[in-house]
N, C-alpha and C positions, 0 to 999 in steps of 0.2 A: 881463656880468661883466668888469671892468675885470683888465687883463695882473697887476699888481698883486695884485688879488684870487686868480687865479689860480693863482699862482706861490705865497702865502700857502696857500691850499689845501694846495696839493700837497705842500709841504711842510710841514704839520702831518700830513698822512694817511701819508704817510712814514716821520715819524718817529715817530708812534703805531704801526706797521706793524714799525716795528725792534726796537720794543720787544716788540710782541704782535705775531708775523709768522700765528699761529693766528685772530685778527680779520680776516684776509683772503680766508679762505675763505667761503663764502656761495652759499647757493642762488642762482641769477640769476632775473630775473621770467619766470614762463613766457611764452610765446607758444600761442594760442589759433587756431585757424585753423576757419570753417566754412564749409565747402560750399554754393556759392550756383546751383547749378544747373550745368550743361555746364558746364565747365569753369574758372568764374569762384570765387574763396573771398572771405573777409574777415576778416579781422583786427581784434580791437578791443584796447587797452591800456588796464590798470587806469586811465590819466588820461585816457580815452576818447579816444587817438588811432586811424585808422581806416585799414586798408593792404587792397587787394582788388588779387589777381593773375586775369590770363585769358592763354588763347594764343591765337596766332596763328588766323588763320579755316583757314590752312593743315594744319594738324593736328587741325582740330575745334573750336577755340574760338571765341570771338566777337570777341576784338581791344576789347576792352572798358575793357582796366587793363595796367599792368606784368605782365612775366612775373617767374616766383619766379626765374629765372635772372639777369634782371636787376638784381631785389631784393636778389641776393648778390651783384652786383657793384658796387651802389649801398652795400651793407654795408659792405662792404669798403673802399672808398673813401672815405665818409663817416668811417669810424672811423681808415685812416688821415691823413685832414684833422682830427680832433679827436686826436690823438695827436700830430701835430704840433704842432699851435696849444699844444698844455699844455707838450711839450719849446721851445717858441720864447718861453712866457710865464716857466717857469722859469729861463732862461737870460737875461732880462731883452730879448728881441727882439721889437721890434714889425716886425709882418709888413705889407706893402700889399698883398699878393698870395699867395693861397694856395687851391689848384687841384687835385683830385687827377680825373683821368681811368683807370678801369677797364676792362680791356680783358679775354676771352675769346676764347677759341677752342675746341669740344666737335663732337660729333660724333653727330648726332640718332638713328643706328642705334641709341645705347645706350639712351634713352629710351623709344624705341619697341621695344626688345628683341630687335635684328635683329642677328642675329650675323654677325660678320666671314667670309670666303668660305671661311677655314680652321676657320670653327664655333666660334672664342672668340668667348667674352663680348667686345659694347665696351662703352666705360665709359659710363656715362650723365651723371658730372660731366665739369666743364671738362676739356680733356686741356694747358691751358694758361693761367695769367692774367697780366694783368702791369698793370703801376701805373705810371704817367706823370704825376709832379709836376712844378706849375708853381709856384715860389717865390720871393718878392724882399720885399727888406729895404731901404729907405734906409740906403747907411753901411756893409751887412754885406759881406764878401768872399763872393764865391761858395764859395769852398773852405766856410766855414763854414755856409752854408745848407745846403750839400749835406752835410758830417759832423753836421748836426742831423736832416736828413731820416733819415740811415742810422742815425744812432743810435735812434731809434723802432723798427725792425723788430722789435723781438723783445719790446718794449709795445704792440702792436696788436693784441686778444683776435680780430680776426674774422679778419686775417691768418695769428697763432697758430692759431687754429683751423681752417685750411683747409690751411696747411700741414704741423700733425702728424697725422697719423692716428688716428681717433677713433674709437672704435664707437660707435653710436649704438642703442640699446637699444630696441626696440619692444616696449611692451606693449600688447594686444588684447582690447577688452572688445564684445563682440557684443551688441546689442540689438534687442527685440522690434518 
């Protein structure tokens, strides 16, 4: 899709969105996940795309596929690389270069359910992430790539959602 195009987009979805800011809510596509033995899953997408996580040989899996750890940091990243591309296509910027690198830092005790030496819970998510763009523009000032990068933070739904606090709702349906 041409910058052009883009930036047309955006700004029609927009301003249909000001008008009917109730059109914005919407179920998201579920995610499907099934268990493919020791430790390995698979993922399939209604447009038959196909995601299979495994762990490490070191905690039991087979080293087979990404981990789902890595998949939320691939998330996250990828989504603020297309969050940017849309803020650089409406702003009329064409980019040469655009790079987003996710970082973690977590602490395996929480996974595995081992409690810290005072008896709390640790946490089983990240206990840290961080985001390291690489950005360049022919022509653009730096100052201005970088207030287009920060102006995305709070339009990035996997960012948003790793940052606010979320419950997540599990329901249990037991079979024969």
């Amino acid at each position: 899709m041409t910058l052009e195009t883009i930036a047309a987009t955006m700004e029609r979805v927009s301003a249909a969105l000001t008008r009917k800011p109730q059109a914005g809510i919407h179920d998201d596509t579920p995610s499907t996940v099934h268990w493919a033995g020791g430790l390995r899953t698979v993922a399939r997408s209604a447009v038959g795309a196909e995601v299979a996580t495994d762990m490490p040989v070191a905690i039991g899996g087979d080293d087979t596929a990404a981990t789902p750890g890595w998949l939320l940091r691939t998330a996250l990243a990828s989504c603020a690389v297309t969050r940017i591309a849309m803020e650089a296509a409406a702003r009329g910027i064409v980019l040469a270069t655009l790079e987003v690198h996710a970082t973690s830092r977590s602490d395996l005790r929480g996974m595995m359910g081992v409690a810290a030496p005072d008896g709390r819970a640790v946490p089983a998510g990240p206990l840290a992430m961080d985001l390291h763009v690489r950005i360049g523009a022919p022509g653009v000032e730096d100052d201005t790539l970088r207030e287009l990068v920060a102006a995305t933070t709070g339009c990035s739904p996997v960012t948003c959602a790793i940052e606010q606090p979320l419950a997540v709702g599990m329901h249990i349906e037991v079979t024969g």
